[in-house]
Short mmCIF file of the C-alpha atoms (twelve columns), coordinates in Angstrom:
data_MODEL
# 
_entry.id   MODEL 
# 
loop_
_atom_site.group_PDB 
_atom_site.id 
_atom_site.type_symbol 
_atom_site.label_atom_id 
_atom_site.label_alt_id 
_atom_site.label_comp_id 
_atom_site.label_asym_id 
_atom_site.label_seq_id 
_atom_site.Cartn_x 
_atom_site.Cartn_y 
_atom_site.Cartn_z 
_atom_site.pdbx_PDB_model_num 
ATOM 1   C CA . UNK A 1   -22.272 25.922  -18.649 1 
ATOM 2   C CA . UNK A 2   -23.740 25.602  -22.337 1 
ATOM 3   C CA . UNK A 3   -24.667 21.922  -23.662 1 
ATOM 4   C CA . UNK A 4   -21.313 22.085  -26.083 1 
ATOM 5   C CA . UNK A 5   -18.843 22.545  -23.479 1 
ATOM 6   C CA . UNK A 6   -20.186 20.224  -20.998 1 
ATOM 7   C CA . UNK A 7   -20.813 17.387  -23.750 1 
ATOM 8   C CA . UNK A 8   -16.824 18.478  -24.555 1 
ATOM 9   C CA . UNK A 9   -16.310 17.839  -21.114 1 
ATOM 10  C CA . UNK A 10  -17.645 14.595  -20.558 1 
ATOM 11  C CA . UNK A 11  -15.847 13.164  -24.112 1 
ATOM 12  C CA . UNK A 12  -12.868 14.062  -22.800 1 
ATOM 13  C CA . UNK A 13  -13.283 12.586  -19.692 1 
ATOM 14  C CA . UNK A 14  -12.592 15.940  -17.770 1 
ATOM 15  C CA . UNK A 15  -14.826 14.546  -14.607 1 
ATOM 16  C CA . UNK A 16  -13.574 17.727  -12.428 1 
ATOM 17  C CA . UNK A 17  -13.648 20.510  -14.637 1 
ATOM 18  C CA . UNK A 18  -17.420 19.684  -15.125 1 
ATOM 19  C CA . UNK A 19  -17.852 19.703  -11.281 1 
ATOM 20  C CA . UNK A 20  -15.822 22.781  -10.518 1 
ATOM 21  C CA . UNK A 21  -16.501 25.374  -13.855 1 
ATOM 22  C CA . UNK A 22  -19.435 27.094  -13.493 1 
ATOM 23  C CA . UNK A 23  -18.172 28.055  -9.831  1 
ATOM 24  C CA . UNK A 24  -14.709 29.436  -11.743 1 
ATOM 25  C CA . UNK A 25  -16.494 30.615  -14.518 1 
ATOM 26  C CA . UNK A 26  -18.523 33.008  -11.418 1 
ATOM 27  C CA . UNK A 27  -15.118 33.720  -9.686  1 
ATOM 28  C CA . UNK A 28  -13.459 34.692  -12.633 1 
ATOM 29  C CA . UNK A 29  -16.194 37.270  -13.835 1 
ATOM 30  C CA . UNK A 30  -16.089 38.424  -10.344 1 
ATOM 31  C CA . UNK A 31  -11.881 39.173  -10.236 1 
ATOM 32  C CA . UNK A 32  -11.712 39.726  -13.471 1 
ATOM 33  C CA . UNK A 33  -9.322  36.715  -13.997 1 
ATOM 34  C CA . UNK A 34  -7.775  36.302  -16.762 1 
ATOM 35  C CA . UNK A 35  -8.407  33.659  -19.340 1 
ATOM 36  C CA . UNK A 36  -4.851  32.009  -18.968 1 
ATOM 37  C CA . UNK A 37  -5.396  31.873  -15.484 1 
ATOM 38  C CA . UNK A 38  -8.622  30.498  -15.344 1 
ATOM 39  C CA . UNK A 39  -8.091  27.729  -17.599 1 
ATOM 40  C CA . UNK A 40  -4.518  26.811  -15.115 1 
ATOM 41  C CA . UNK A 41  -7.516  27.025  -12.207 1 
ATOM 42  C CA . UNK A 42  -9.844  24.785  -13.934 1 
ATOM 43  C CA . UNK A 43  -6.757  21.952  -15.881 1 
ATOM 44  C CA . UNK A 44  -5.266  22.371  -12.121 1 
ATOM 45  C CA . UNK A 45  -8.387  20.790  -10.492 1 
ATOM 46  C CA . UNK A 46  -8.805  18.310  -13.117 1 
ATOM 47  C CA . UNK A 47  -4.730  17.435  -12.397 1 
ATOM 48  C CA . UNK A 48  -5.128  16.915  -8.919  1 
ATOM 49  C CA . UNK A 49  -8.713  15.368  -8.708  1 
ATOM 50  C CA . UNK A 50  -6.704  12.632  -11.842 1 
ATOM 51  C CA . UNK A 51  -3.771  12.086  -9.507  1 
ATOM 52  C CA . UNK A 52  -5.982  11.336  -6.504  1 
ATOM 53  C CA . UNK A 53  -8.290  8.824   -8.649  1 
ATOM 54  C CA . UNK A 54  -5.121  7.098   -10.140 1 
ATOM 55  C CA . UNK A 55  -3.578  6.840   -6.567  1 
ATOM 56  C CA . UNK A 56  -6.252  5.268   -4.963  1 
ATOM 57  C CA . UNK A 57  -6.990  3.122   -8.017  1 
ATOM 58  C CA . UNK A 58  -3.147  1.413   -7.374  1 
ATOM 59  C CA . UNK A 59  -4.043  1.377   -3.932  1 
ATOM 60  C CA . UNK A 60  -7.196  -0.840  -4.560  1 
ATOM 61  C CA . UNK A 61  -5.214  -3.113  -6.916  1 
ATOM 62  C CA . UNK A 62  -2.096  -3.545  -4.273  1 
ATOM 63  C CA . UNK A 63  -4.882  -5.426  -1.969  1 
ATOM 64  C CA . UNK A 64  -3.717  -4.112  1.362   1 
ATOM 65  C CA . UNK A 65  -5.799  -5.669  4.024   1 
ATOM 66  C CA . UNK A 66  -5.591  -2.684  6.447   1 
ATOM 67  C CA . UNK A 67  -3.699  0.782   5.373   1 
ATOM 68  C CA . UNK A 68  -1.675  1.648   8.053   1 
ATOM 69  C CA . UNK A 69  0.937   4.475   7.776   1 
ATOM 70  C CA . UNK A 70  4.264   5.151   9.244   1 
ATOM 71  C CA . UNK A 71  2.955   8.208   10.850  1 
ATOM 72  C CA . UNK A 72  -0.042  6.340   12.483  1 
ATOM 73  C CA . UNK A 73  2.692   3.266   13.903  1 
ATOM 74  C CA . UNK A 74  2.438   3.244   17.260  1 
ATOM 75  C CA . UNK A 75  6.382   4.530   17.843  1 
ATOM 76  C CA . UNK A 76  6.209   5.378   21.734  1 
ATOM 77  C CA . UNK A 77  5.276   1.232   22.476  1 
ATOM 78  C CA . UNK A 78  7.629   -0.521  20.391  1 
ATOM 79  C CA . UNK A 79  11.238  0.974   21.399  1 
ATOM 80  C CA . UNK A 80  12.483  -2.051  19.176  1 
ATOM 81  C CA . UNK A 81  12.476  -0.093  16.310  1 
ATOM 82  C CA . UNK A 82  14.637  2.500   15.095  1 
ATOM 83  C CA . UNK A 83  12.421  5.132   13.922  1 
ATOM 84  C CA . UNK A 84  14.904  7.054   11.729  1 
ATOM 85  C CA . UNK A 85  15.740  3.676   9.974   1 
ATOM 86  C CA . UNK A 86  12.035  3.332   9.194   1 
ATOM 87  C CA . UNK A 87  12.020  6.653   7.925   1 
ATOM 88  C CA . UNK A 88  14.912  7.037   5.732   1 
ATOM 89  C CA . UNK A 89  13.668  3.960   3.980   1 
ATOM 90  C CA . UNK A 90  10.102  5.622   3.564   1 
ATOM 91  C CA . UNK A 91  12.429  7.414   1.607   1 
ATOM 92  C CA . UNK A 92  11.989  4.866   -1.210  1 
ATOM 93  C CA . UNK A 93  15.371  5.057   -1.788  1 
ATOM 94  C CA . UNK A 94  15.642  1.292   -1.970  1 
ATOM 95  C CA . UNK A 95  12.808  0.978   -4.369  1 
ATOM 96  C CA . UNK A 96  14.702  3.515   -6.930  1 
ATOM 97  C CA . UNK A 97  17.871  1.291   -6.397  1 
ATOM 98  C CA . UNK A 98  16.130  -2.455  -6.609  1 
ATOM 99  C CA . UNK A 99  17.192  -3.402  -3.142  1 
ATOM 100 C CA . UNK A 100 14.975  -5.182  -0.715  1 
ATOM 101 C CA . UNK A 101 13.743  -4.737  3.014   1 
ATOM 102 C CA . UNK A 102 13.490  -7.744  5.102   1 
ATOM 103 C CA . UNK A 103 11.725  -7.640  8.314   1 
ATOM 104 C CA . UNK A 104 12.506  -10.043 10.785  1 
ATOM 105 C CA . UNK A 105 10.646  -10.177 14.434  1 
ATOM 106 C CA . UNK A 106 8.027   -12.177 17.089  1 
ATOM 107 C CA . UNK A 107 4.544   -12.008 16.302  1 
ATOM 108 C CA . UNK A 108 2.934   -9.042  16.705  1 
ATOM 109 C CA . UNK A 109 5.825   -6.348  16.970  1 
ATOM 110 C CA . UNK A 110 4.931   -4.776  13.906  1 
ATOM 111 C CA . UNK A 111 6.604   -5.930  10.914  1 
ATOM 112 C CA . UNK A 112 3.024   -5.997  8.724   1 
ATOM 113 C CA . UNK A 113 2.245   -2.004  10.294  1 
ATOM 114 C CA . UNK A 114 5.582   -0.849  8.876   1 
ATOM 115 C CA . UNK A 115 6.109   -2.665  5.420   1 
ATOM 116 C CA . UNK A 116 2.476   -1.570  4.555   1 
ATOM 117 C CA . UNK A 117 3.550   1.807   5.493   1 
ATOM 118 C CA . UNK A 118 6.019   1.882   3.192   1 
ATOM 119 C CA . UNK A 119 4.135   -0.013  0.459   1 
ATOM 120 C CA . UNK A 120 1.101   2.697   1.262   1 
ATOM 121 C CA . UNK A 121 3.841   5.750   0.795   1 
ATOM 122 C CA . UNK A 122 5.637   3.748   -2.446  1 
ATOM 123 C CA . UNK A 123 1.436   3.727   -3.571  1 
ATOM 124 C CA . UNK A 124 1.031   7.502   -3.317  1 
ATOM 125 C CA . UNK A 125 4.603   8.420   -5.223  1 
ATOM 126 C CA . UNK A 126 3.207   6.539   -7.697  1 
ATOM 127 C CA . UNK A 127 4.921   3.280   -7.839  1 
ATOM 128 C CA . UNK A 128 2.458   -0.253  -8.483  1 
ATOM 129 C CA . UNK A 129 2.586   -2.666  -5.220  1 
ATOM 130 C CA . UNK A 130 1.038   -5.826  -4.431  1 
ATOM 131 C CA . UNK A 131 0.394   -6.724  -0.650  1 
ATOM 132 C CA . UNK A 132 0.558   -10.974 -0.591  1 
ATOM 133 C CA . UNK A 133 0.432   -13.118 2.070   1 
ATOM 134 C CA . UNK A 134 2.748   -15.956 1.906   1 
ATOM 135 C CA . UNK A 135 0.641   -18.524 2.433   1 
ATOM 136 C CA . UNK A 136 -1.746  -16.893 -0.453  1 
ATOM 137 C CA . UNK A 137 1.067   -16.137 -2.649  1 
ATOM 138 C CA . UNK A 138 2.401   -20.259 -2.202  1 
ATOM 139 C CA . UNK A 139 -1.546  -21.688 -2.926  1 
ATOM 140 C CA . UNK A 140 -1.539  -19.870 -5.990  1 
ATOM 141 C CA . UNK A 141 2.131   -21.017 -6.841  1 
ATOM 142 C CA . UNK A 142 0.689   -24.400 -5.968  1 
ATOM 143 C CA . UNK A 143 -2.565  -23.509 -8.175  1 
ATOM 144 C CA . UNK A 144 -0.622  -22.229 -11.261 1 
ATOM 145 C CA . UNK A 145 1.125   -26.022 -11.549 1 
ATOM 146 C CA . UNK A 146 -2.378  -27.384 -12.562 1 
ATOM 147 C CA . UNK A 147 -3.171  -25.148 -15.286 1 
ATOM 148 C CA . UNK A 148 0.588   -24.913 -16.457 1 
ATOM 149 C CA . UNK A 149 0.142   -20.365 -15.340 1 
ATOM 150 C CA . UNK A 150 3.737   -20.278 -13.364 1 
ATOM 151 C CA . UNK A 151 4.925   -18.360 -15.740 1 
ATOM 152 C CA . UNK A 152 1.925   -15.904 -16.582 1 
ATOM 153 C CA . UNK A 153 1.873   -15.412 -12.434 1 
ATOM 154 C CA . UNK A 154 5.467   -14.889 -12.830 1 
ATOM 155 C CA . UNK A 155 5.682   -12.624 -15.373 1 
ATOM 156 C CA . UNK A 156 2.736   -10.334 -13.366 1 
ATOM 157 C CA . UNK A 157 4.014   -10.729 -9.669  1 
ATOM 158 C CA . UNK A 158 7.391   -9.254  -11.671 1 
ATOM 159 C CA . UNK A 159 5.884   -6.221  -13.487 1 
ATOM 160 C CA . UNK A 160 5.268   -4.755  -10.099 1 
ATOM 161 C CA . UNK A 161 7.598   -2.078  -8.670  1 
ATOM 162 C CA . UNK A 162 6.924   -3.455  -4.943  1 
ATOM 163 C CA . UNK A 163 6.196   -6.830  -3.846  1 
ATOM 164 C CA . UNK A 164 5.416   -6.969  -0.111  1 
ATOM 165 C CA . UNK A 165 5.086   -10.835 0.712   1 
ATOM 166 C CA . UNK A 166 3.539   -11.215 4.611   1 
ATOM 167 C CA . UNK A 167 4.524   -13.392 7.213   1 
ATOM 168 C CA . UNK A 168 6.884   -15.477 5.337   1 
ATOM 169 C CA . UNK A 169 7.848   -18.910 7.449   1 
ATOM 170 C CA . UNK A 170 4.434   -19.534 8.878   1 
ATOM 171 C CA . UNK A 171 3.906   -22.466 6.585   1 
ATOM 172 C CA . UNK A 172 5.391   -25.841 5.481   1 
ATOM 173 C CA . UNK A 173 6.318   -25.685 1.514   1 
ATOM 174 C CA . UNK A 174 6.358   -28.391 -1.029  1 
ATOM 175 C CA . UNK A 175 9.370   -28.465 -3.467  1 
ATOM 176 C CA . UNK A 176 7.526   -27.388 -6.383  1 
ATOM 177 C CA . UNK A 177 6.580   -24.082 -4.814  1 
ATOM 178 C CA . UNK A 178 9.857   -23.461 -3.418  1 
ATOM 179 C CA . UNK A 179 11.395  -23.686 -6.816  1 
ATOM 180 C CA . UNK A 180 8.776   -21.449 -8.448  1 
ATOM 181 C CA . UNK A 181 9.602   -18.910 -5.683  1 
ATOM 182 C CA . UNK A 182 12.641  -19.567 -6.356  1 
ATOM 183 C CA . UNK A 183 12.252  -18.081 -9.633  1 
ATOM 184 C CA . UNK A 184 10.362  -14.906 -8.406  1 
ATOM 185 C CA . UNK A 185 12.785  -14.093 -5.978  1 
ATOM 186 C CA . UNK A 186 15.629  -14.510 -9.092  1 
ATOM 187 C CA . UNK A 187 13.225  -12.828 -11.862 1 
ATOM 188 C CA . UNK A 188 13.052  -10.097 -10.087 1 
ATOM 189 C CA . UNK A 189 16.776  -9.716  -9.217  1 
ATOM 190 C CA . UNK A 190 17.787  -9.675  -12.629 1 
ATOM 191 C CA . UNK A 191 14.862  -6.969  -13.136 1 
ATOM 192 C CA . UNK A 192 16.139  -5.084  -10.152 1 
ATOM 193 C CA . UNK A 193 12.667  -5.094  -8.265  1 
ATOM 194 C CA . UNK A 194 12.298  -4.380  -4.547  1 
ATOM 195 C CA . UNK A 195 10.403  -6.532  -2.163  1 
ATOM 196 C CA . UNK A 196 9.530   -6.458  1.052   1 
ATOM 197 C CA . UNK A 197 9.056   -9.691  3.251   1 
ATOM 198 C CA . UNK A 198 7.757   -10.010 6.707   1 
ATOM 199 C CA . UNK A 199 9.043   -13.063 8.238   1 
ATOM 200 C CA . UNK A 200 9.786   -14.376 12.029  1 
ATOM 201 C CA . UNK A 201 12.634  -16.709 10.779  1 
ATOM 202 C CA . UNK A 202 16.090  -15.829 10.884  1 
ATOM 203 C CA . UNK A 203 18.396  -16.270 7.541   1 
ATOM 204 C CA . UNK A 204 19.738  -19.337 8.953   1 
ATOM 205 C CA . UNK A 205 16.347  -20.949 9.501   1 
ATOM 206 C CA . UNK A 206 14.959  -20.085 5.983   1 
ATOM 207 C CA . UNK A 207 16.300  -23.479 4.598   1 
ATOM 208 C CA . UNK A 208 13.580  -25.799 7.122   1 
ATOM 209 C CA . UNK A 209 10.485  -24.323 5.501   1 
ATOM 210 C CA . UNK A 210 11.949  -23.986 1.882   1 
ATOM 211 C CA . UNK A 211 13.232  -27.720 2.515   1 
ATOM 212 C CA . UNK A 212 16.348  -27.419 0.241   1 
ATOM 213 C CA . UNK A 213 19.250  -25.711 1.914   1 
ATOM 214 C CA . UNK A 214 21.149  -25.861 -2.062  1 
ATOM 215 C CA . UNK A 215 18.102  -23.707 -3.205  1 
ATOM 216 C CA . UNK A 216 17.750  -21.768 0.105   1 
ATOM 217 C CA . UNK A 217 21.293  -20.737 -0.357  1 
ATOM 218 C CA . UNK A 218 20.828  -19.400 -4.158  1 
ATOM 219 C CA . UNK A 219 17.874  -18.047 -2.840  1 
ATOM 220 C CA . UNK A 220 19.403  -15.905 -0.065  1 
ATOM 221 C CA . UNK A 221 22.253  -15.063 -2.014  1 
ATOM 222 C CA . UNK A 222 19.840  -13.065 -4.095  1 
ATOM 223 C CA . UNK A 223 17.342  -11.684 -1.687  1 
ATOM 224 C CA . UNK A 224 19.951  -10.256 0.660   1 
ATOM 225 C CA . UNK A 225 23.214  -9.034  -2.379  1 
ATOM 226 C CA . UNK A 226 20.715  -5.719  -2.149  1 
ATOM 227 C CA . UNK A 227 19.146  -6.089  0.714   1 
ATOM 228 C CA . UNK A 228 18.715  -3.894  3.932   1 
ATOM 229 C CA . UNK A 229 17.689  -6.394  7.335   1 
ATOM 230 C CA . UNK A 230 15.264  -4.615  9.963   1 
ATOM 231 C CA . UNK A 231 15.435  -6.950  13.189  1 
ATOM 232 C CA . UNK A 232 12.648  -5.690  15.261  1 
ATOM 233 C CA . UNK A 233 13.126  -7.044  18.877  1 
ATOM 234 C CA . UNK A 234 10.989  -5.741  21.087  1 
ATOM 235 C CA . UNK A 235 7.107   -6.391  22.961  1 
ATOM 236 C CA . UNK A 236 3.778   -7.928  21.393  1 
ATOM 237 C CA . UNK A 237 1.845   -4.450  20.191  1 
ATOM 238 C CA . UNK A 238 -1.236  -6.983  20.244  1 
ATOM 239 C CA . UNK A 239 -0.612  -8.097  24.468  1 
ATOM 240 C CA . UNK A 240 -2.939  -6.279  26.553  1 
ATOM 241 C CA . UNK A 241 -0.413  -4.675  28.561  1 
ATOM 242 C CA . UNK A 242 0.578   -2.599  25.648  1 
ATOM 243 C CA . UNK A 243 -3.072  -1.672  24.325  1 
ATOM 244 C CA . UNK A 244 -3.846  1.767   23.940  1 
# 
């Protein structure tokens, strides 16, 4: 490859083409390709090689702790989950519509494994996600009060398409962070933004760790108006009876 083309290359940020040309270049000389058709070879590698660098960059930002799949979920040890269910949302349907997925089960059946599944798939279609845990997502609620941020930290946490908040209940909550989440959970209603929670309380027993069952019922009332439930009731993946 002459100097010009690769210093075009490079100022146009074509990172693949320069990797993959001079090998076209030789295959199209030997088929007699024509140009048309080499330059769709070479803009198609440089396509798919952008697409794989801008899906793992939203992967890196979505701080996923461990990427786990719905096709790696260990389906033949937890019959407490429907597998069609899981897949149907995997769909995204529910993302395109602004409805949420609640996950509701014992420690360890594999609520995390299967929202991060679906965060990971919502990732690669090219949708922004952010994997919190609760108890990180309420310190920095708790932080933002000091600084007066609750409503910069708002306004991010809402420009995401998917919110997956883990293992929601685990924790005791002063009022000030209930009310600013609260005011997540409602800002992104009104912006018709999915999210996914983990949590091992049922509905009823949301109000004891929010500690205000008048704000636990607004709450609710907007979390589950488009809302699909996933009870998972079924055995410990982590108990060594079950371990692979």
């Amino acid at each position: 490859m002459n100097d010009d083309l690769d210093q075009l290359c490079k100022m146009l940020h074509l990172r693949r083409v320069l990797e993959v040309i001079e090998r076209e270049v030789e295959r199209a000389e030997g088929e007699g390709t024509a140009y048309t058709e080499f330059l769709a070879r070479v803009l198609r590698e440089e396509l798919h090689d952008q697409q794989r660098r801008a899906t793992e960059a939203r992967i890196g930002r979505a701080e996923i702790p461990e990427p786990w799949s719905i096709d790696s979920f260990p389906w033949d040890r937890q019959p407490g989950v429907d597998r069609a269910v899981i897949r149907r949302h995997a769909e995204l349907d529910f993302l395109r519509t602004g409805a949420n997925l609640v996950f509701i089960g014992g420690t360890g059946v594999g609520k995390t494994g299967l929202a991060t599944g679906i965060l990971l798939r919502a990732l690669h279609d090219g949708y922004r996600g952010l994997f919190v845990k609760a108890q990180d997502l309420f310190d920095e609620m708790y932080a933002s009060l000091a600084d007066r941020s609750s409503r910069k930290l708002l306004d991010r946490l809402v420009r995401f398409d998917l919110v997956l908040i883990d293992e929601l209940g685990y924790l005791n909550l002063r009022p000030e962070q209930t009310n600013i989440f609260f005011k997540l959970m409602e800002d992104r209603y009104t912006a018709r933004k999915a999210t996914i929670i983990t949590t091992n309380l049922e509905y009823d027993d949301w109000a004891r760790f929010l500690g205000s069952p008048a704000l636990t019922g607004a709450l609710l009332s907007r979390v589950r108006h488009r809302c699909n439930t996933i009870h998972i009731d079924g055995p410990c993946l982590r108990s060594p009876v079950n371990a692979a």
